[in-house]
C-alpha positions as CSV (number, residue, x, y, z in Angstrom):
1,X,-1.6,25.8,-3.0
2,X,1.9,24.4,-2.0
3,X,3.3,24.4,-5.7
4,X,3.5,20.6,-5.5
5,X,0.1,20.0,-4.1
6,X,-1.0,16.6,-7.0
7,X,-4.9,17.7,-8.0
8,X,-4.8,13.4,-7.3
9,X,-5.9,14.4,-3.7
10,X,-9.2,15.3,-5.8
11,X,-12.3,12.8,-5.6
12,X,-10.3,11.3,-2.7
13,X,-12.6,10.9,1.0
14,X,-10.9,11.3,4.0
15,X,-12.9,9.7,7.0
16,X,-12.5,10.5,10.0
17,X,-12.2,8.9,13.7
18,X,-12.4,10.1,17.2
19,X,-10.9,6.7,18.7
20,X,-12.3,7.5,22.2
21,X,-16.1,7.5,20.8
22,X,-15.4,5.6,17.7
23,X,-16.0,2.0,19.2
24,X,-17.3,0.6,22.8
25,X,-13.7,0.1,24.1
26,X,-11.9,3.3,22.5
27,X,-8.9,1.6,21.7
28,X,-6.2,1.9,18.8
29,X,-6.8,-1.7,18.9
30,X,-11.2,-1.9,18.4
31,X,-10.7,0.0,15.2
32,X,-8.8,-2.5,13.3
33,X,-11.9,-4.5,13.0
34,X,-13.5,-2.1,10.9
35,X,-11.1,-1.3,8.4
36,X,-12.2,-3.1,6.0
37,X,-15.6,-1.6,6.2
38,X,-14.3,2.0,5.9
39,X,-12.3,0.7,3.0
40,X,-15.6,-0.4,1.1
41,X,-17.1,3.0,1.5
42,X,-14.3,4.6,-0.8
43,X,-12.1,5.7,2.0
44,X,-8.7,6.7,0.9
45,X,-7.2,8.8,3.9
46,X,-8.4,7.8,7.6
47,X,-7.6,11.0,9.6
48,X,-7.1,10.2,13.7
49,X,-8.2,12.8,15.7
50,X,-5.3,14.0,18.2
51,X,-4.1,10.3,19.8
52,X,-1.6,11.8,22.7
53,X,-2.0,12.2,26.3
54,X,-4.0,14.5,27.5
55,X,-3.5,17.2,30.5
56,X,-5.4,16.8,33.5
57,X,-5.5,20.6,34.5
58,X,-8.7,22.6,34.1
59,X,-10.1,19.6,31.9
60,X,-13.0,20.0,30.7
61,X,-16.0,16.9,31.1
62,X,-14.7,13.6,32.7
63,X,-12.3,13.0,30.4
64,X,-10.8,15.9,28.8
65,X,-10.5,17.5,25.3
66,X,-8.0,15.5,22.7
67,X,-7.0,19.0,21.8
68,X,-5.6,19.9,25.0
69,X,-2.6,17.2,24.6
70,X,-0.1,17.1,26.8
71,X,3.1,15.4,25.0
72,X,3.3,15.8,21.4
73,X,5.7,12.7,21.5
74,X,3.7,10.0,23.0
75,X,0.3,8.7,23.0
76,X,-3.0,8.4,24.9
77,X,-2.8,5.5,26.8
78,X,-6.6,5.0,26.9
79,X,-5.9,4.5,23.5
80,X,-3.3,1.8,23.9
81,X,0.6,2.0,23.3
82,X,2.5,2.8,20.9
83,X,3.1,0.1,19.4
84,X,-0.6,-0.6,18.9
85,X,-0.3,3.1,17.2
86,X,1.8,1.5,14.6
87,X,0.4,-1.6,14.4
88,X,-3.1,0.0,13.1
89,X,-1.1,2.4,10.7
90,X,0.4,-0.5,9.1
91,X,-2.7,-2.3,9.3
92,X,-4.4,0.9,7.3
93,X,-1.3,1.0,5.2
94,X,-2.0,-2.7,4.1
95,X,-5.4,-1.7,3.1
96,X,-4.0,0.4,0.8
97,X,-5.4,3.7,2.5
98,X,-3.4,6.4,3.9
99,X,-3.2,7.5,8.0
100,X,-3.2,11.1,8.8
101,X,-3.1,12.6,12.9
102,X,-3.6,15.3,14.1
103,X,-1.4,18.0,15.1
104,X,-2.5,20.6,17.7
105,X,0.1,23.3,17.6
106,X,-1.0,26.6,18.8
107,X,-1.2,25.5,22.3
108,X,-1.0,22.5,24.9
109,X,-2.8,21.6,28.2
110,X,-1.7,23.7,30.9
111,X,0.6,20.6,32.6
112,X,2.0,19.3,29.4
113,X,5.7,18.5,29.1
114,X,7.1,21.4,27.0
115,X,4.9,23.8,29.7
116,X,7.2,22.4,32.2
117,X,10.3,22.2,30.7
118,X,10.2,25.1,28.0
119,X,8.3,27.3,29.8
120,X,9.8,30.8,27.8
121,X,8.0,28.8,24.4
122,X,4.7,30.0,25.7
123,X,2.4,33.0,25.9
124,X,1.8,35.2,28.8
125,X,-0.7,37.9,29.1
126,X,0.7,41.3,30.6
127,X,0.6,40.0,34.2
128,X,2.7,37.4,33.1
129,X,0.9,34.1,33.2
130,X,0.3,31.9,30.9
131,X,-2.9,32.1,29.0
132,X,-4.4,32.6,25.2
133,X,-4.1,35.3,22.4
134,X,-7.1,34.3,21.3
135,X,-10.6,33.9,22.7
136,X,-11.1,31.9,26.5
137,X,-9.9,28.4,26.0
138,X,-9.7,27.5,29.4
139,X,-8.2,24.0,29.0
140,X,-4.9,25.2,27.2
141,X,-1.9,27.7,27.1
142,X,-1.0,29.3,24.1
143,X,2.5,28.5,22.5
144,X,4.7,31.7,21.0
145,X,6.6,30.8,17.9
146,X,7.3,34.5,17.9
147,X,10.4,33.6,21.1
148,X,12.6,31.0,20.5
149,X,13.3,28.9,17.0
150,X,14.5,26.1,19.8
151,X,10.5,25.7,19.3
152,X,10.3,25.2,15.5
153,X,12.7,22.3,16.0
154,X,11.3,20.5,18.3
155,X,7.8,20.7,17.1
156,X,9.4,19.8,13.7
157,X,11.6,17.1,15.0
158,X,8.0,16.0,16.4
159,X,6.6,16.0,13.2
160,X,9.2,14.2,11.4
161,X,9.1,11.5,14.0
162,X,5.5,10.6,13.8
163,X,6.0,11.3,9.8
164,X,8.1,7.9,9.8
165,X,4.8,6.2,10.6
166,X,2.0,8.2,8.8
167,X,1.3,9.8,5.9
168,X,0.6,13.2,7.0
169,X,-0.5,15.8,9.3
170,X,-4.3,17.6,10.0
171,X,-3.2,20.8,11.7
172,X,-5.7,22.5,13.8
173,X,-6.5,25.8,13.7
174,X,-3.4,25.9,12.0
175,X,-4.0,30.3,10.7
176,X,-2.8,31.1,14.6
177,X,0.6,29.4,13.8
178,X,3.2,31.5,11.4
179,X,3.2,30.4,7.8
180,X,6.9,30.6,8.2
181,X,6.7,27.9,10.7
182,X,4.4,25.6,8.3
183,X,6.6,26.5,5.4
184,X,10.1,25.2,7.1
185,X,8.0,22.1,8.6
186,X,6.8,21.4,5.2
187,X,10.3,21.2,3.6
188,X,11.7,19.2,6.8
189,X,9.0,16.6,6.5
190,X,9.3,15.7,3.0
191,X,13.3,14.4,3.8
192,X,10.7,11.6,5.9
193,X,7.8,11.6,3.7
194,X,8.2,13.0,0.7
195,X,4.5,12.8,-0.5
196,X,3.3,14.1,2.7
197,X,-0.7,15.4,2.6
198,X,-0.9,18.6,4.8
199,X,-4.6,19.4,5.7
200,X,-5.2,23.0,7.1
201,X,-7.6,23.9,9.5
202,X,-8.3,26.6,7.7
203,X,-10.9,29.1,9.8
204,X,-13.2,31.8,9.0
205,X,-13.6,34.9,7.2
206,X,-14.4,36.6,10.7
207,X,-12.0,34.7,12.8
208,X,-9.2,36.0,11.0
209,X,-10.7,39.4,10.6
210,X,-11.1,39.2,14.8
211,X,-7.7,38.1,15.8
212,X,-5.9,40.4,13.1
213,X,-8.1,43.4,15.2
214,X,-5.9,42.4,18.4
215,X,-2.7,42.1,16.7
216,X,-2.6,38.5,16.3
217,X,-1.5,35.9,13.9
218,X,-4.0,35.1,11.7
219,X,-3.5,33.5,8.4
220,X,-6.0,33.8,5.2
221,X,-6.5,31.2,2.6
222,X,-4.2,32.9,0.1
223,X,-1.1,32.0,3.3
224,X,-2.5,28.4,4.3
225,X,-2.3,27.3,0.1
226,X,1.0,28.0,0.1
227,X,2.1,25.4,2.4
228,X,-0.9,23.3,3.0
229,X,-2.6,21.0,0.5
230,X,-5.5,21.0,1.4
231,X,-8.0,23.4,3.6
232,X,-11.0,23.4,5.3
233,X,-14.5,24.6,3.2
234,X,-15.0,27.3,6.2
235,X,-15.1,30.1,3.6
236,X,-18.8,28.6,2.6
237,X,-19.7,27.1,5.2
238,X,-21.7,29.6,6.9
239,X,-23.4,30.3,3.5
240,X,-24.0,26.8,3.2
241,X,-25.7,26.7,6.4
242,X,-27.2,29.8,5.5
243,X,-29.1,28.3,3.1
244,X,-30.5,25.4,5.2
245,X,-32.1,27.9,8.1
246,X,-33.9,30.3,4.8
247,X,-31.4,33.1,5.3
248,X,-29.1,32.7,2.2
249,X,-30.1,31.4,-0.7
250,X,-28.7,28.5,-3.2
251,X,-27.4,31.6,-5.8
252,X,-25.5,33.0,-2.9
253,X,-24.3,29.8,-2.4
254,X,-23.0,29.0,-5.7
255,X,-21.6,32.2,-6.5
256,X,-19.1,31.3,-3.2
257,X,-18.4,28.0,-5.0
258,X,-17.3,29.9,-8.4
259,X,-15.3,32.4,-6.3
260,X,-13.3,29.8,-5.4
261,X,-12.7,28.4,-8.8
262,X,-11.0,31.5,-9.4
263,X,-9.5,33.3,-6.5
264,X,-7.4,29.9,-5.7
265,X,-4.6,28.4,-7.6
266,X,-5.5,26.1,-10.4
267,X,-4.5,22.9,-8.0
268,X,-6.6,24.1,-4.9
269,X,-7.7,21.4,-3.0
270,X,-10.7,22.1,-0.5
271,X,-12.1,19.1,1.8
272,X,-15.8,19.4,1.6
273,X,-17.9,18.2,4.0
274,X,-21.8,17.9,5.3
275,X,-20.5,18.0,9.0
276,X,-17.1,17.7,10.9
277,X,-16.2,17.0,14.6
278,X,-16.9,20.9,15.5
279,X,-20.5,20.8,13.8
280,X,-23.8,19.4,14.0
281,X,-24.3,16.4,12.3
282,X,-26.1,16.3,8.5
283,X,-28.9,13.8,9.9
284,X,-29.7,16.5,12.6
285,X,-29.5,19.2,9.8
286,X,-31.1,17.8,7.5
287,X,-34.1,15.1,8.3
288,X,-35.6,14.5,5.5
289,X,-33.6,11.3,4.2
290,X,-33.8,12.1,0.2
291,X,-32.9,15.5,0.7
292,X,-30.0,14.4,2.7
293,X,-28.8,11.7,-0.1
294,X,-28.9,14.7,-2.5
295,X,-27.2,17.1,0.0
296,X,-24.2,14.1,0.0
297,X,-24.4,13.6,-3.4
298,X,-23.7,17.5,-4.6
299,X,-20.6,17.2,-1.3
300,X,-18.9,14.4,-3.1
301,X,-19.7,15.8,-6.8
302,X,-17.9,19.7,-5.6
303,X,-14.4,20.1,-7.1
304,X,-12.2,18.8,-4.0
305,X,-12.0,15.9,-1.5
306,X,-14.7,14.6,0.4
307,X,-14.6,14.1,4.6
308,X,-16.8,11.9,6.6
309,X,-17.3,11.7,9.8
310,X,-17.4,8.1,11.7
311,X,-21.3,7.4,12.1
312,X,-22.4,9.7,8.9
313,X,-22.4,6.4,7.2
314,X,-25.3,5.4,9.9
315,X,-27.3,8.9,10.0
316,X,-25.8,9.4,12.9
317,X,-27.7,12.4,14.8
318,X,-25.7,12.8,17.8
319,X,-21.7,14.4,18.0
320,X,-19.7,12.6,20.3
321,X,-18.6,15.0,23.3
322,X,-15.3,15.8,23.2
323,X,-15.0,15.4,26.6
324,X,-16.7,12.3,28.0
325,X,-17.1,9.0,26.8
326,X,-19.8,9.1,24.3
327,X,-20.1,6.8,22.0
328,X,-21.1,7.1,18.4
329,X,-24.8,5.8,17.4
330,X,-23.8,3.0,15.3
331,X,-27.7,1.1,16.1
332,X,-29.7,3.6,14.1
333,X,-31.2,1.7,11.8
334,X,-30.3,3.3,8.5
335,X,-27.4,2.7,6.1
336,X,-26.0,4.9,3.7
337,X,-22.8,2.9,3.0
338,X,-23.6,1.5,-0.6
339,X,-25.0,5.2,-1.6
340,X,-21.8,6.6,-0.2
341,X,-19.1,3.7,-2.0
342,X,-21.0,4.3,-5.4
343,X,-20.9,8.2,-5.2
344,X,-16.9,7.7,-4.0
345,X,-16.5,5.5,-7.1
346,X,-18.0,8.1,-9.2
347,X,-16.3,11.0,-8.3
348,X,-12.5,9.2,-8.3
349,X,-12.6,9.2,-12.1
350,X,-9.5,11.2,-14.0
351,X,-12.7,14.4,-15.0
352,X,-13.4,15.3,-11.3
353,X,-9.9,15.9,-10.7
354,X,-8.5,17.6,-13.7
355,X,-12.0,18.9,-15.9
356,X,-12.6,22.5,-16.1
357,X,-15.4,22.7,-13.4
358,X,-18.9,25.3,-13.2
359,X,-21.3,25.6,-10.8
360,X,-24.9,27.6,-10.6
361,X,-27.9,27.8,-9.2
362,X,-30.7,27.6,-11.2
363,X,-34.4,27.4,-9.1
364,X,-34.7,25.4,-6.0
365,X,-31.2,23.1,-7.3
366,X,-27.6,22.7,-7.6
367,X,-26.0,22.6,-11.2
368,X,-22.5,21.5,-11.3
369,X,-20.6,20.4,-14.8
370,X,-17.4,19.1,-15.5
371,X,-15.4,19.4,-19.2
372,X,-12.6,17.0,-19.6
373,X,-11.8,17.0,-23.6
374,X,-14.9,15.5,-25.1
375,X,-15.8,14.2,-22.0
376,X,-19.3,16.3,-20.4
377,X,-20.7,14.8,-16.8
378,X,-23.6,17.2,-15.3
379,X,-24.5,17.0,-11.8
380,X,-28.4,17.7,-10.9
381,X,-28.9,18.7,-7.5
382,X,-32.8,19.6,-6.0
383,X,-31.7,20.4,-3.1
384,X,-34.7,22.6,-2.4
385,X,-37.4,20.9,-4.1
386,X,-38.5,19.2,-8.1
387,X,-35.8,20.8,-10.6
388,X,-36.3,21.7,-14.4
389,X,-32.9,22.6,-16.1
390,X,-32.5,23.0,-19.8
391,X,-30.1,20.0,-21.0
392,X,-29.7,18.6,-24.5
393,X,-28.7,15.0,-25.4
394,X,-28.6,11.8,-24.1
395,X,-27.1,11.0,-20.8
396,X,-26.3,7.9,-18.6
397,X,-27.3,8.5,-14.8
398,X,-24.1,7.0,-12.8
399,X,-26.0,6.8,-9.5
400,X,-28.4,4.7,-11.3
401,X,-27.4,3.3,-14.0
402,X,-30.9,4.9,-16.5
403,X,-30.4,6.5,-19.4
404,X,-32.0,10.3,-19.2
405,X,-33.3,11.8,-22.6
406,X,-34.2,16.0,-22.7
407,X,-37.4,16.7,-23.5
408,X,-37.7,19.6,-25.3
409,X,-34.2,20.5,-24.1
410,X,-34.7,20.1,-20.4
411,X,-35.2,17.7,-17.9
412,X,-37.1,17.4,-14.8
413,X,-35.2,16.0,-11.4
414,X,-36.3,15.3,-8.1
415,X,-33.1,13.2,-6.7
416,X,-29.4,13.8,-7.2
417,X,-28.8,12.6,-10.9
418,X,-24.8,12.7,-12.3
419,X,-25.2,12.4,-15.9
420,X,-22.7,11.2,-18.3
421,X,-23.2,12.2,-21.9
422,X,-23.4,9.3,-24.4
């Protein structure tokens, strides 16, 4: 972790919005109205998805990917303007949450301003035109930190503008950009904000492995930590979806969980998360309702901070394109929101963030415990089916409210349970 990272960032949920899909008009301006909602789920950190122009060349869909942003220093005008940016940060700010955007620094759209006015900042294959170091993205040009430190200052400069206004940065696929670069942004930032929260897109195991083959920059986790705060759970995350199709199993599973207790720095934040914008959505996952709830329960109980994604709250089955209008399913029917406030309100107490934490698997469940002093909360998790775990004492389910006895020295579950000991 950056050596300053605060283990407060712990128990915290970040949700996040795609303003284009979030609400019928796609405006800065129609999610103000829902603020307070997102508060009462827990929300501490609202993380906009990239809110600047975007290039019209090779777009892909009607509309065009937010990721393919063609000025760094202005925003989306479908969106609004700017001053309707800042009027729903300080509308956020006043609801005592935090604003995060998103910065997409590995590459722009192929007409964006720096393209066309810094046109030796970018990549070019061996014919010389423009193109990617990595993969086919058709829709953007690659950026070269390797050519000119004229490039780390303006991107910078960027940063610490938009850092007078929110409270941090999301940085995609941030491996593919130097840690060098992320370590002098860091430092320059905090003359802005000094309690900045940097979120890496962290990617991977076989991303990095891939790009490192062609002689590419490609950062591990051991890198991101040291100048990001927090980092993406996508060294589990095929594991975790692993276990969901039958071909990994729950012990594989938590043996990932305790290798991160361990190969990370004691203050390692990861955001953890039943989908994101790049994924399919948990409802579509996972259909059975009560398996879900217990899914979401044991994502909010892991050691880190918890992301949501607009329309999780709802079941939402459906990912918004990232290139057309498509709106998020907010008429499905089902609500989670209470479930999701009371696990929030759980998992901000002082033990989640600074206990000694375990995880196992044991049967068709999830076991997770936290130690704080004298303070003991277990976390049952049947993820799979009925559990049986051997547990002595008297508890106090916090989901629930019951009081849980062991019988014999075990107890039976068959929803998520987070047991205090009394």
């Amino acid at each position: 972790m950056a050596v300053d990272t605060s283990k407060t960032l712990r128990g915290q949920v970040i949700y996040s919005i795609f303003p284009r899909n979030f609400s019928a008009a796609g405006t800065f301006a129609a999610i103000e109205p829902e603020l307070d909602r997102i508060k009462a789920l827990g929300t501490d950190i609202i993380w906009l998805m990239p809110i600047h122009p975007i290039g019209k060349v090779n777009r892909k869909g009607a509309l065009g990917s937010p990721y393919a942003i063609q000025d760094y220093r202005e925003v989306n005008p479908e969106y609004g303007t700017k001053a309707d940016f800042v009027q729903l940060t300080e509308a956020i700010h006043a609801r005592g949450m935090k604003v995060i955007i998103d910065v997409v620094y590995n590459h722009t759209s192929p007409d964006s301003w720096l393209i066309q006015h810094h046109p030796e900042w970018f990549y070019r294959k061996p014919n010389g035109d423009f193109g990617n170091k990595t993969g086919d993205w058709t829709d953007v040009k690659d950026l070269d930190y390797s050519l000119s430190h004229d490039l780390w200052e303006y991107q910078i400069e960027t940063l610490q503008m938009w850092a007078e206004f929110v409270d941090g940065f999301r940085c995609d696929v941030a491996s593919l950009v130097p840690l060098d670069f992320w370590l002098e942004a860091r430092q320059a930032v905090a003359k802005v904000r000094p309690d900045a929260v940097w979120l890496s897109e962290s990617v991977e195991e076989s991303f990095v492995s891939y790009n490192r083959s062609q002689g590419q920059t490609a950062l591990s986790e051991s890198e991101i930590f040291q100048a990001f705060d927090m980092a993406y759970d996508y060294d589990v995350f095929e594991i975790f979806n692993g276990v969901l199709t039958g071909k990994r199993s729950l012990a594989d599973y938590a043996e990932a969980l305790t290798r991160q207790t361990v190969i990370y720095p004691d203050n390692y934040i990861k955001m953890r998360y039943l989908e994101n914008h790049d994924n399919f959505r948990a409802a579509a996952l996972i259909s059975d309702p009560e398996k879900l709830a217990t899914w979401t329960a044991f994502i909010y109980f892991q050691q880190g901070t918890t992301q949501l994604y607009a329309g999780q709250e709802v079941h939402a089955k459906h990912i918004p394109s990232l290139f057309d209008a498509d709106k998020v399913d907010w008429q499905t029917g089902l609500d989670q929101s209470d479930y999701l406030a009371r696990l929030a309100e759980i998992t901000s107490a002082e033990i989640f963030k600074t206990g000694y934490y375990t995880i196992k698997a044991d049967g068709q469940a999830l076991i997770g415990k936290y130690v704080l002093g004298d303070e003991i909360i277990v976390g049952l998790f049947p993820v799979q089916g009925i559990g049986i775990t051997h547990l002595n004492g008297k508890y106090e389910d916090l989901l629930t409210g019951d009081i849980v006895q062991s019988n014999n020295g075990k107890v039976a579950f068959h929803q998520a349970m987070i047991l205090k000991e009394i």
